[in-house]
mmCIF file of the N, C-alpha and C atoms, coordinates in Angstrom:
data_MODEL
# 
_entry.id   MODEL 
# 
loop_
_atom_site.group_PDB 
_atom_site.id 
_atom_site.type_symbol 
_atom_site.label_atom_id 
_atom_site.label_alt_id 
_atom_site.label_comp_id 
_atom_site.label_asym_id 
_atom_site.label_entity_id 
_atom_site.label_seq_id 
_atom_site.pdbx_PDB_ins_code 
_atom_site.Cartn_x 
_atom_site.Cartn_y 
_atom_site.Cartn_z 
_atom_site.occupancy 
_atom_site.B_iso_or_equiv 
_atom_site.pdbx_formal_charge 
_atom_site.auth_seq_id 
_atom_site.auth_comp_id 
_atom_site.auth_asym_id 
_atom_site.auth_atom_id 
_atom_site.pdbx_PDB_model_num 
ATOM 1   N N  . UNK A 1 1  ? 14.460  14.684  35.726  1.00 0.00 ? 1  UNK A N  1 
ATOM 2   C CA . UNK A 1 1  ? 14.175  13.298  35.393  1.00 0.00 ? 1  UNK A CA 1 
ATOM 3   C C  . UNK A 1 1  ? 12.794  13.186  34.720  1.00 0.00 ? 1  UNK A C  1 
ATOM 4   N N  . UNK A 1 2  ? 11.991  13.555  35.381  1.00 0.00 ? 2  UNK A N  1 
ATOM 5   C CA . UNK A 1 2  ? 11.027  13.580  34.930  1.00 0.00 ? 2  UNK A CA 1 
ATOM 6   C C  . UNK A 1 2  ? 10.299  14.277  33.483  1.00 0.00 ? 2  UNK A C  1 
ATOM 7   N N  . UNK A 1 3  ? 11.355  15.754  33.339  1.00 0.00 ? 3  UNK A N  1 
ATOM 8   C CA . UNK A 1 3  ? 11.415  15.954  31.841  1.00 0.00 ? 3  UNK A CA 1 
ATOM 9   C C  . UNK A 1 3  ? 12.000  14.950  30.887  1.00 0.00 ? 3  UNK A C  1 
ATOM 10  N N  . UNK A 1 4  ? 13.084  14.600  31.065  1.00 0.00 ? 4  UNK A N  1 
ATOM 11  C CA . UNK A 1 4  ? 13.695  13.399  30.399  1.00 0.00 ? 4  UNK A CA 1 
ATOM 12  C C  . UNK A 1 4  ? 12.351  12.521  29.962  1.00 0.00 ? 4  UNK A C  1 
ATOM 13  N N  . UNK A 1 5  ? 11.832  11.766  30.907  1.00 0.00 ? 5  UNK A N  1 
ATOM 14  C CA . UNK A 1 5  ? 10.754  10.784  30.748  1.00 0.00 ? 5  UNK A CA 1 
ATOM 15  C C  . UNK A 1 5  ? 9.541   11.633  30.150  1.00 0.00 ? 5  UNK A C  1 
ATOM 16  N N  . UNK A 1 6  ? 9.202   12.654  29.842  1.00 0.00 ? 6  UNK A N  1 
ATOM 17  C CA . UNK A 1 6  ? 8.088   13.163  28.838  1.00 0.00 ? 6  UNK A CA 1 
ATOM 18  C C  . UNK A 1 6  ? 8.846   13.204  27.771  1.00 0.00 ? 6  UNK A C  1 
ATOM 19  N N  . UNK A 1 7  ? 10.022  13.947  27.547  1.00 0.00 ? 7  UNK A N  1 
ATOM 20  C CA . UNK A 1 7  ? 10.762  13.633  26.423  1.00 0.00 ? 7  UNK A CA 1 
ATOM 21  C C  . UNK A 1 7  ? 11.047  12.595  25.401  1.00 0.00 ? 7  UNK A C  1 
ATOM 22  N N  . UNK A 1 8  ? 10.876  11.822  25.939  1.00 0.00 ? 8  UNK A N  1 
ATOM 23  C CA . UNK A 1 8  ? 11.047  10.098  25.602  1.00 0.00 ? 8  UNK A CA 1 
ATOM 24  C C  . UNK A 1 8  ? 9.793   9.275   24.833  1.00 0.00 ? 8  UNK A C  1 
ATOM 25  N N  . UNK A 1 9  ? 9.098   9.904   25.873  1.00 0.00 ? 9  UNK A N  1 
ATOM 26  C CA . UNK A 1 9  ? 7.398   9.523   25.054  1.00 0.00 ? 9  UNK A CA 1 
ATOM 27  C C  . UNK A 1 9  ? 6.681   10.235  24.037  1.00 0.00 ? 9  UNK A C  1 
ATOM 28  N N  . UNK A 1 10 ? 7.222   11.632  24.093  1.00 0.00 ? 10 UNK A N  1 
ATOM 29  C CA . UNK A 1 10 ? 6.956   12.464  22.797  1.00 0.00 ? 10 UNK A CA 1 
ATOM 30  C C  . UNK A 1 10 ? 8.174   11.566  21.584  1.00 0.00 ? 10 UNK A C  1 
ATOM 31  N N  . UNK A 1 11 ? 8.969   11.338  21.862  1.00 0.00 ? 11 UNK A N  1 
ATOM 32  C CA . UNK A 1 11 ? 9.466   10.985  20.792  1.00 0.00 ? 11 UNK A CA 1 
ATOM 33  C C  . UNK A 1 11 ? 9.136   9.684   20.444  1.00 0.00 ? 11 UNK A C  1 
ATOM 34  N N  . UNK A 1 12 ? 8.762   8.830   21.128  1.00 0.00 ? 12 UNK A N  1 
ATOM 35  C CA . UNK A 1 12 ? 7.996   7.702   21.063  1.00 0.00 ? 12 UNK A CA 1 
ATOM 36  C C  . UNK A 1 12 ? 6.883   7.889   20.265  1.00 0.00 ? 12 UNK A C  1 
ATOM 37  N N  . UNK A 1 13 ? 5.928   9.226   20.342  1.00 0.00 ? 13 UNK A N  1 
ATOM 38  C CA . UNK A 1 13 ? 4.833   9.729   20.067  1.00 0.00 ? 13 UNK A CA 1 
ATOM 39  C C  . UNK A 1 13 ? 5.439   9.450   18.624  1.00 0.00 ? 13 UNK A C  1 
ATOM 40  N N  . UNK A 1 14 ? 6.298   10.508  18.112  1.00 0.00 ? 14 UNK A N  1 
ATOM 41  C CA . UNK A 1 14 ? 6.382   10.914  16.986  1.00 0.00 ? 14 UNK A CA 1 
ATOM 42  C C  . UNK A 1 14 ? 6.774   9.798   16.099  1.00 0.00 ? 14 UNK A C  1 
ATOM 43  N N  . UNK A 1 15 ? 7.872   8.470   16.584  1.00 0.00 ? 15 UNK A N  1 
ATOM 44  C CA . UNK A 1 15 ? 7.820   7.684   15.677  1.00 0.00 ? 15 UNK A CA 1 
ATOM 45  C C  . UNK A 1 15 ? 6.582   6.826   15.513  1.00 0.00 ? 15 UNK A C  1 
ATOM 46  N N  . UNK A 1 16 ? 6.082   6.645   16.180  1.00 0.00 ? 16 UNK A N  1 
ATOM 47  C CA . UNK A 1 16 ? 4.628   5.921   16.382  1.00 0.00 ? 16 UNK A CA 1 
ATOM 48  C C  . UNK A 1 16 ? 3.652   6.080   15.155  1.00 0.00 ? 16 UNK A C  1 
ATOM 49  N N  . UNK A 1 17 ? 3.757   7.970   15.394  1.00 0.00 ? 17 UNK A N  1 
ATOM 50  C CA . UNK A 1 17 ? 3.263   8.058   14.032  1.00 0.00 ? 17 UNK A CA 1 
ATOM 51  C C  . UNK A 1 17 ? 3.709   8.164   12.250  1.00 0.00 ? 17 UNK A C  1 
ATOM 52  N N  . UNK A 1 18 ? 5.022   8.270   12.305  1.00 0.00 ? 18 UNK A N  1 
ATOM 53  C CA . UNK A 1 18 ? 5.893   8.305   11.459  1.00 0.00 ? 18 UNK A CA 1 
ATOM 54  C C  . UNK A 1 18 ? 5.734   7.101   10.997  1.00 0.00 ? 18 UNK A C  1 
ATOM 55  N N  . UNK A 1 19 ? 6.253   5.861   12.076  1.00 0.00 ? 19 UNK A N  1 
ATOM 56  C CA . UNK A 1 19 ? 5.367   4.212   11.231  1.00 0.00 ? 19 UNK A CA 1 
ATOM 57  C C  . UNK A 1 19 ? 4.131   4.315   10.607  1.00 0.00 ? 19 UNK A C  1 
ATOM 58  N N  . UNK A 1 20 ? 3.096   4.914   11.616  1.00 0.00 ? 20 UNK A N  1 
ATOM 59  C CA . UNK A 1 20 ? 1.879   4.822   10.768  1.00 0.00 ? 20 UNK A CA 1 
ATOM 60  C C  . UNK A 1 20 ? 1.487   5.252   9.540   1.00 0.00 ? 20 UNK A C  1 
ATOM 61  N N  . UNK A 1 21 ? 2.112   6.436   9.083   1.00 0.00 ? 21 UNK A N  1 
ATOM 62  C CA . UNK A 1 21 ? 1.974   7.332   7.883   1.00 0.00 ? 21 UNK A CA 1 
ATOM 63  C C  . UNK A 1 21 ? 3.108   6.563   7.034   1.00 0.00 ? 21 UNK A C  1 
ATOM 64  N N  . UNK A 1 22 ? 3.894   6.041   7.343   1.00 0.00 ? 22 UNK A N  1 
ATOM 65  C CA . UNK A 1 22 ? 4.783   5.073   6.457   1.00 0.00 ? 22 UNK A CA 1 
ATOM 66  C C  . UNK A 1 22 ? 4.472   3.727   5.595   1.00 0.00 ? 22 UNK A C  1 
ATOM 67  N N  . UNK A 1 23 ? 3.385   3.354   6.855   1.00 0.00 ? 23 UNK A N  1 
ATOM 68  C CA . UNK A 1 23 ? 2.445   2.033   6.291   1.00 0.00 ? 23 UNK A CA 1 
ATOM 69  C C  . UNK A 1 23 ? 1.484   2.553   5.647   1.00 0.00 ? 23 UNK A C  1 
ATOM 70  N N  . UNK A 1 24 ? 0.729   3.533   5.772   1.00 0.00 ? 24 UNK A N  1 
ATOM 71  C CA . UNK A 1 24 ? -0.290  4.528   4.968   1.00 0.00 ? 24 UNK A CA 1 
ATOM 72  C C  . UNK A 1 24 ? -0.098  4.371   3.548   1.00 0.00 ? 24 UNK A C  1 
ATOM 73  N N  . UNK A 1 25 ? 1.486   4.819   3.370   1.00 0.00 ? 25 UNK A N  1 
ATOM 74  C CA . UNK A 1 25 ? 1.998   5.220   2.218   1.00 0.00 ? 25 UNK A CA 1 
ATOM 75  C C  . UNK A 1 25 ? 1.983   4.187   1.476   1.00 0.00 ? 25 UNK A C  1 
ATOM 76  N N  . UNK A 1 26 ? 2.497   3.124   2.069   1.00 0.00 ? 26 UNK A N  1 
ATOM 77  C CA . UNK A 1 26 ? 3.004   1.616   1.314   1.00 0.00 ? 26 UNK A CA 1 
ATOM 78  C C  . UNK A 1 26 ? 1.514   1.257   1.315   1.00 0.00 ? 26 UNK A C  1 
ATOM 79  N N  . UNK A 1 27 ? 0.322   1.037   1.653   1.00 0.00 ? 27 UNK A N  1 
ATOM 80  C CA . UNK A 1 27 ? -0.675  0.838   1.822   1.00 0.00 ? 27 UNK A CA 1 
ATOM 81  C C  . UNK A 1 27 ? -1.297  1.260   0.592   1.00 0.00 ? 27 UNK A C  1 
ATOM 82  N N  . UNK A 1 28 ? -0.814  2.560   0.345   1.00 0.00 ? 28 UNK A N  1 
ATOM 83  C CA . UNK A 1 28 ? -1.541  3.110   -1.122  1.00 0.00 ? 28 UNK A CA 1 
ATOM 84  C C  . UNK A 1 28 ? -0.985  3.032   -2.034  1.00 0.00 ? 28 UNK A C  1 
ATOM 85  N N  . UNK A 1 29 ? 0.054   2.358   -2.235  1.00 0.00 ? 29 UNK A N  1 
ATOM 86  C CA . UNK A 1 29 ? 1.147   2.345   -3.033  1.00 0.00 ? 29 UNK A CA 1 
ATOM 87  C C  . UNK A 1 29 ? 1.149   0.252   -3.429  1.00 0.00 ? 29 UNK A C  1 
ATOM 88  N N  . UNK A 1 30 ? 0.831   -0.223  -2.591  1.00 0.00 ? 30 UNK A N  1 
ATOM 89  C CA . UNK A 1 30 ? 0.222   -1.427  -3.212  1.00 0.00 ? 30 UNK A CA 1 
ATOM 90  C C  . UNK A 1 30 ? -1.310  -1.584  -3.463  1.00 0.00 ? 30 UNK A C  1 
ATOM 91  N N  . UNK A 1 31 ? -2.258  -0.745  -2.815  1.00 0.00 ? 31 UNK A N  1 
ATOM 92  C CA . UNK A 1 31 ? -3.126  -0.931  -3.389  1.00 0.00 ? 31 UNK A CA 1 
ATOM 93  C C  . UNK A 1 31 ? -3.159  -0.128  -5.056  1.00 0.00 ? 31 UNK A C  1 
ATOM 94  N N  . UNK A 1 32 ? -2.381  0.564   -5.543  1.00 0.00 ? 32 UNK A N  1 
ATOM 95  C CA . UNK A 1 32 ? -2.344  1.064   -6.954  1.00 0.00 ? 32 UNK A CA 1 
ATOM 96  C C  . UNK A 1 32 ? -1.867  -0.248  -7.600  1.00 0.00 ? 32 UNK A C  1 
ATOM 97  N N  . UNK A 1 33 ? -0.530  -0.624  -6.938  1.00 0.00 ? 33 UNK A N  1 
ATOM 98  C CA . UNK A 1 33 ? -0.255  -2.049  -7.700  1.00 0.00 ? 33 UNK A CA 1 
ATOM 99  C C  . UNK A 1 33 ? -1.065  -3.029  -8.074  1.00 0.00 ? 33 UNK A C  1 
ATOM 100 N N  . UNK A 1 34 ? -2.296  -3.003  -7.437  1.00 0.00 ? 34 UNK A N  1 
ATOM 101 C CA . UNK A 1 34 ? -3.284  -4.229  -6.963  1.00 0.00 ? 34 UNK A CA 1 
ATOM 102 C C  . UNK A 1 34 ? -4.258  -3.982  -8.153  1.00 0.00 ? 34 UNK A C  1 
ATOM 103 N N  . UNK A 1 35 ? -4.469  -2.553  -8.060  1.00 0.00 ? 35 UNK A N  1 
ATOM 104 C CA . UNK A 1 35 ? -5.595  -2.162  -8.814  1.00 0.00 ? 35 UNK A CA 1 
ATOM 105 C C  . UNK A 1 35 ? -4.665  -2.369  -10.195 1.00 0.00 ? 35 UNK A C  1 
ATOM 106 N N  . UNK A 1 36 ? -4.055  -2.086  -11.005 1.00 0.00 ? 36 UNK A N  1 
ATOM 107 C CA . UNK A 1 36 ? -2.968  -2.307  -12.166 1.00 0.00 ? 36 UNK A CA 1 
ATOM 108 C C  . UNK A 1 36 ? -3.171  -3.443  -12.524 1.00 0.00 ? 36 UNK A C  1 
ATOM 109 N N  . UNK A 1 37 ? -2.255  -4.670  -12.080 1.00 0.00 ? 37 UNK A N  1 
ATOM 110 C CA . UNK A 1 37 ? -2.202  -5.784  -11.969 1.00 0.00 ? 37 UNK A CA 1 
ATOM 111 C C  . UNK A 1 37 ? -3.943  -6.416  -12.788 1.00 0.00 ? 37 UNK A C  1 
ATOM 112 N N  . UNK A 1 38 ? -4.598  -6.186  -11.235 1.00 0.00 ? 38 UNK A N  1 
ATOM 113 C CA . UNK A 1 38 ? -6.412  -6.206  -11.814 1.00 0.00 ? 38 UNK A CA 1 
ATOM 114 C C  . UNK A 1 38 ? -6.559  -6.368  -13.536 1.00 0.00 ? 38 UNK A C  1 
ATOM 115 N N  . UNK A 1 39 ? -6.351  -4.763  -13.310 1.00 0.00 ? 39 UNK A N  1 
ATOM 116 C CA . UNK A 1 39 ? -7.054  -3.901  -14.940 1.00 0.00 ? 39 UNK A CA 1 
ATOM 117 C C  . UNK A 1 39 ? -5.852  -4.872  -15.740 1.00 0.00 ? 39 UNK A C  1 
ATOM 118 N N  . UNK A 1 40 ? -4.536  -5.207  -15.640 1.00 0.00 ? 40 UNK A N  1 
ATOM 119 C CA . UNK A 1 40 ? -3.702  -5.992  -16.803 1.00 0.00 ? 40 UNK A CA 1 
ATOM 120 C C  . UNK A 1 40 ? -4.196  -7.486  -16.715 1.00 0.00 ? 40 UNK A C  1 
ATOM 121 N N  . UNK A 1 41 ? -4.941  -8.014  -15.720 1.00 0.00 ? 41 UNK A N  1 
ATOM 122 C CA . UNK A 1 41 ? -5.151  -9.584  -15.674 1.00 0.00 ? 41 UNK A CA 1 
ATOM 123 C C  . UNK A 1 41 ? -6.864  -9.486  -16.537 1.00 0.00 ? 41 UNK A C  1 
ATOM 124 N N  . UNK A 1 42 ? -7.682  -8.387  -16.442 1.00 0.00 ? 42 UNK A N  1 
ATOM 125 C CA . UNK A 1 42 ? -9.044  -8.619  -16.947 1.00 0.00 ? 42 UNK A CA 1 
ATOM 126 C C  . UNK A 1 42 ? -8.684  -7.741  -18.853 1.00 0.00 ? 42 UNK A C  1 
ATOM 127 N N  . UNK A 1 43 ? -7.501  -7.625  -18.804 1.00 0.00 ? 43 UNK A N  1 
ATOM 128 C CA . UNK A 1 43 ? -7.205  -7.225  -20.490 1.00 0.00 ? 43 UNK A CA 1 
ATOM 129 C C  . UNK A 1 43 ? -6.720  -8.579  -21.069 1.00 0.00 ? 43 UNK A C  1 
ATOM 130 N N  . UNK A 1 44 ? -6.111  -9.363  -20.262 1.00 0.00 ? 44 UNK A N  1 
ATOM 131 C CA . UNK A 1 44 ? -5.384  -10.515 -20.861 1.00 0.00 ? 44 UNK A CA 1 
ATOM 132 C C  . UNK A 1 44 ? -6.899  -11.432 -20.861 1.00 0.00 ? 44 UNK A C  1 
ATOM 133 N N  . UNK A 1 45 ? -7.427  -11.618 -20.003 1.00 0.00 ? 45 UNK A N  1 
ATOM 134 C CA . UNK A 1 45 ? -8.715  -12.417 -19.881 1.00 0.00 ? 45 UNK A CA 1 
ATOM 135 C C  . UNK A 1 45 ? -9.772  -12.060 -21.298 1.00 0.00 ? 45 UNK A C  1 
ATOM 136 N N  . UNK A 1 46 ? -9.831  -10.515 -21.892 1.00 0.00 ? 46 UNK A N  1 
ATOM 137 C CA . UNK A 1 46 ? -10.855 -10.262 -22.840 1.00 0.00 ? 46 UNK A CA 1 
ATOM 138 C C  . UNK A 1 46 ? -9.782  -11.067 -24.231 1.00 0.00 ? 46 UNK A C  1 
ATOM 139 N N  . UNK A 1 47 ? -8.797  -10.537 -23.662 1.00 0.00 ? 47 UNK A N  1 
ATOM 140 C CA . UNK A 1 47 ? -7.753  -11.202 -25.226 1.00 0.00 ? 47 UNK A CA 1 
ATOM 141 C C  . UNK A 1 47 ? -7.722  -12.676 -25.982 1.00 0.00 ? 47 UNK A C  1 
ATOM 142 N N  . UNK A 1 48 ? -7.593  -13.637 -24.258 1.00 0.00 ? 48 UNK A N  1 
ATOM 143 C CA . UNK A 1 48 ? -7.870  -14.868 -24.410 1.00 0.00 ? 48 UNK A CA 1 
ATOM 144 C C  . UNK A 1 48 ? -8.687  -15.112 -25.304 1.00 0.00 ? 48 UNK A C  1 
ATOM 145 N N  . UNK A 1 49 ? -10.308 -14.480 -24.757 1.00 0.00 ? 49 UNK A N  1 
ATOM 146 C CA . UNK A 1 49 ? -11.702 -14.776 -24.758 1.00 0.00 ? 49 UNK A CA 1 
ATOM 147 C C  . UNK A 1 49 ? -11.774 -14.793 -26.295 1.00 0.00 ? 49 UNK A C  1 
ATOM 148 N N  . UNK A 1 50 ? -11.198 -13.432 -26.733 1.00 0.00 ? 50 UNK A N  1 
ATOM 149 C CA . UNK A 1 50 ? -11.290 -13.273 -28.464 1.00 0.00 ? 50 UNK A CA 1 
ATOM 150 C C  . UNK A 1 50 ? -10.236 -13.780 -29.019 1.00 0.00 ? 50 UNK A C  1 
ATOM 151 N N  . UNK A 1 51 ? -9.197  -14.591 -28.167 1.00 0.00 ? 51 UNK A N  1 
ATOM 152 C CA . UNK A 1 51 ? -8.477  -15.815 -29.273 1.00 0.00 ? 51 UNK A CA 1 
ATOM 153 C C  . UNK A 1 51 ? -9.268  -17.141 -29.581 1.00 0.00 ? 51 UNK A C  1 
ATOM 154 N N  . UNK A 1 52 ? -10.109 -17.362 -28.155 1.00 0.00 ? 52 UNK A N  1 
ATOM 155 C CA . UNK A 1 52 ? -10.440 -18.823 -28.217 1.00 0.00 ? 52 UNK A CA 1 
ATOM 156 C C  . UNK A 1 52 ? -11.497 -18.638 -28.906 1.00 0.00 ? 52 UNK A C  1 
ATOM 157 N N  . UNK A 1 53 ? -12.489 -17.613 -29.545 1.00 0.00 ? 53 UNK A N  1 
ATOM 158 C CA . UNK A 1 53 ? -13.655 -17.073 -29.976 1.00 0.00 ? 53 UNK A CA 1 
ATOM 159 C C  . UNK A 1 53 ? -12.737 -17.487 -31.973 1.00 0.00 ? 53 UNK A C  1 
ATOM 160 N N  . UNK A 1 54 ? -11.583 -16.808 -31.962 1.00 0.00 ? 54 UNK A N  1 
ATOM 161 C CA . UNK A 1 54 ? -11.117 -17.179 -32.962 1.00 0.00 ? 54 UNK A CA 1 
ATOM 162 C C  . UNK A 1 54 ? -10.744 -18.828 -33.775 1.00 0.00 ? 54 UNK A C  1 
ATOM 163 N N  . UNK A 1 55 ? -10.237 -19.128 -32.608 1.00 0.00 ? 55 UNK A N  1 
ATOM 164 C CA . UNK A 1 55 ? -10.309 -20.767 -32.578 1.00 0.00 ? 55 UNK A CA 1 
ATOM 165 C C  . UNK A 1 55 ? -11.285 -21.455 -33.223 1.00 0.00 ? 55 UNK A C  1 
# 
């Protein structure tokens, strides 16, 4: 019984961390999006700048 019940918590263990390294992933994987996004919103912002400069 009592193996059973260490058994249980190691595997508990392991998804525990399996979530964590899962959110890790997605974690770095929107912060690339974030950073992208950024760098495409401050290209549209210089573009504006030198339309309305054209204006």
């Amino acid at each position: 019984m009592r193996q059973e019940v260490q058994d249980c918590h190691l595997e508990m263990d392991e998804m525990h961390d399996q979530f964590r390294e899962d959110e890790a992933i997605e974690f770095r994987e929107m912060q690339k999006d974030l950073e992208a996004t950024a760098k495409n919103c401050r290209i549209l912002q210089f573009k504006l700048r030198k339309m309305e400069r054209r204006n």
